[in-house]
Each structure stands twice: as structure tokens, then as C-alpha cells.
C-alpha positions in Angstrom: 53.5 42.6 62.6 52.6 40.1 60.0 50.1 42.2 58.4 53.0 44.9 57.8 55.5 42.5 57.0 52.9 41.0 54.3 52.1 44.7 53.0 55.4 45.7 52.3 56.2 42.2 50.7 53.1 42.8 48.4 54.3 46.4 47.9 58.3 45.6 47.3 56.4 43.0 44.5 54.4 45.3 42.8 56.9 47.8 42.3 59.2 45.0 40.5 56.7 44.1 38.4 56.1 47.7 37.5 59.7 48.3 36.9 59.4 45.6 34.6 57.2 46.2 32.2 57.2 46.9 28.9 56.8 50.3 27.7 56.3 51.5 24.1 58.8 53.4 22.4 58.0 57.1 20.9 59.2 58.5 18.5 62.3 61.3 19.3 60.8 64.5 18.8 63.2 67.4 19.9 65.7 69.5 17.3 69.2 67.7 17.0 72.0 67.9 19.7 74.9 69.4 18.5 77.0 66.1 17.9 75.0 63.6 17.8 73.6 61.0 15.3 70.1 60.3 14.9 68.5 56.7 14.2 65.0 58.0 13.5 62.5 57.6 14.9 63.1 56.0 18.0 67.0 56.5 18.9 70.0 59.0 19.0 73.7 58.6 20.3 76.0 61.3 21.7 78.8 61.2 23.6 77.9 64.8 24.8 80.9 66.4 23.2 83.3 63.6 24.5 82.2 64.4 28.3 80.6 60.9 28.4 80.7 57.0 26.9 78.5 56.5 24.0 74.7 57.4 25.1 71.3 56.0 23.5 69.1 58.8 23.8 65.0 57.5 23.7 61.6 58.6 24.1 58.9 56.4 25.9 55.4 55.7 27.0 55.5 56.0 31.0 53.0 54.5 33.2 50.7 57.5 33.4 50.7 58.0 29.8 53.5 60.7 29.5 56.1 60.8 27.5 59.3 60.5 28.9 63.0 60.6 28.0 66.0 58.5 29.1 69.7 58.2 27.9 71.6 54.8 29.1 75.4 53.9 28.4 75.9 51.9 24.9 77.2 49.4 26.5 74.4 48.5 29.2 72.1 48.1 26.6 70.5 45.2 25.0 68.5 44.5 21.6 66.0 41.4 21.3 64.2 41.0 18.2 60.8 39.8 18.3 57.9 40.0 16.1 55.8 42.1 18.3 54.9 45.4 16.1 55.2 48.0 18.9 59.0 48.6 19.2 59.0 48.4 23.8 61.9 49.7 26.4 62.3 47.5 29.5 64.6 48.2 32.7 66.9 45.5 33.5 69.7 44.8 35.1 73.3 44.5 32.9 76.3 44.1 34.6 74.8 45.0 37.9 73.6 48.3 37.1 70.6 49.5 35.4 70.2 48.8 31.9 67.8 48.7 29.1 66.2 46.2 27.0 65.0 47.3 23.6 62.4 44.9 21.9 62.3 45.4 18.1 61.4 44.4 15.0 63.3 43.4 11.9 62.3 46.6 10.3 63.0 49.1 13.0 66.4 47.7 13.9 67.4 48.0 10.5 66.6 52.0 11.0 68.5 52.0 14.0 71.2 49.7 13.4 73.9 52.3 13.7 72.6 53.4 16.9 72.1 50.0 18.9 74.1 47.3 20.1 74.0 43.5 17.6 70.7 42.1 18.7 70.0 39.3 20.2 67.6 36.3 19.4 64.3 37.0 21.1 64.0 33.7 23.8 61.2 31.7 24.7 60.5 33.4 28.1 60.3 36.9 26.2 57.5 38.6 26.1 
């Protein structure tokens, strides 16, 4: 019993650790949605004709190398400057739901200003 009890401990663990890592941004490469505004090349918004709250529309590196796609509300998610050169997308927690955590540089939130929530100051814990 404590050997399966330590084993899905360790395996609860890993998976949190997984979830929260970083994972580099790519580059949005699909034609335009009707509607919505790109903040090339990392980031578009829609609202999908009205039918939703403001979405952030992304492209990133999974953990088996694909590319995937996400959208996440506006407003669950978060910008933190840093002077890392590889823009990243982390899952986190906002409000109690899922969110996102976008680490970028100067330079590439200046692209994407219009897209993105005010950053905010990269802390001393951040990666």
C-alpha cells in the first residue's frame, strides 16, 4: 500500500511539474479569421463574431515537439517581461481557472502590445 501510495505521489508530482513548464512560443501560421486582429507573429484576438469574451489565439512548442494551438480568455492572461530571448507560454492558475502566462521580451511585447494584457515586472522567482 505504501509503494502505491508513493507511486502515485511521484506521478501526481511529475505531472505538475510538466504542466508547468515553459514552452516556446511559435509563430501563428494559419490565414486570418474573419474578425480578428493579428499581433504577428506570436498572438491574435477574436471575440469569434461576438459569441465569446476577448480570446488570445497562440501557437506553441508541446512536449513532444509539435506544434500546438490554444486560445485563453483576455482576461485570464498574464504578461511578464524578462530578458530571456525565446518568447515561452506557461499554464497557471488565474482566478481559479486555467490561465496563461506569457514571458516576453521588450521587443516582442511591443509587437503584440495591442493583443496582450499590461505586463508585469518579471520577479525574482521567475524563470
Amino acid at each position: 500500500m505504501r509503494h502505491a501510495l508513493a507511486l502515485v505521489t511521484f506521478a501526481m508530482s511529475c505531472t505538475i511539474i510538466a504542466a508547468a513548464e515553459d514552452r516556446p512560443l511559435q509563430a501563428i501560421d494559419r490565414p486570418p479569421i474573419s474578425g480578428e486582429k493579428r499581433c504577428l507573429p506570436y498572438f491574435a484576438t477574436t471575440t469569434f463574431g461576438g459569441a465569446a469574451a476577448e480570446q488570445i489565439i497562440f501557437a506553441y512548442q508541446g512536449q513532444d515537439g509539435n506544434i500546438k494551438r490554444d486560445t485563453i480568455p483576455k482576461s485570464r492572461a498574464l504578461v511578464q517581461l524578462t530578458e530571456k530571448q525565446t518568447p515561452t507560454y506557461e499554464t497557471i492558475p488565474v482566478d481559479g481557472q486555467s490561465g496563461a502566462l506569457f514571458r516576453l521580451s521588450q521587443a516582442e511585447y511591443e509587437k503584440a502590445r495591442e493583443c496582450l494584457p499590461e505586463p508585469k515586472p518579471e520577479s525574482k522567482s521567475a524563470r
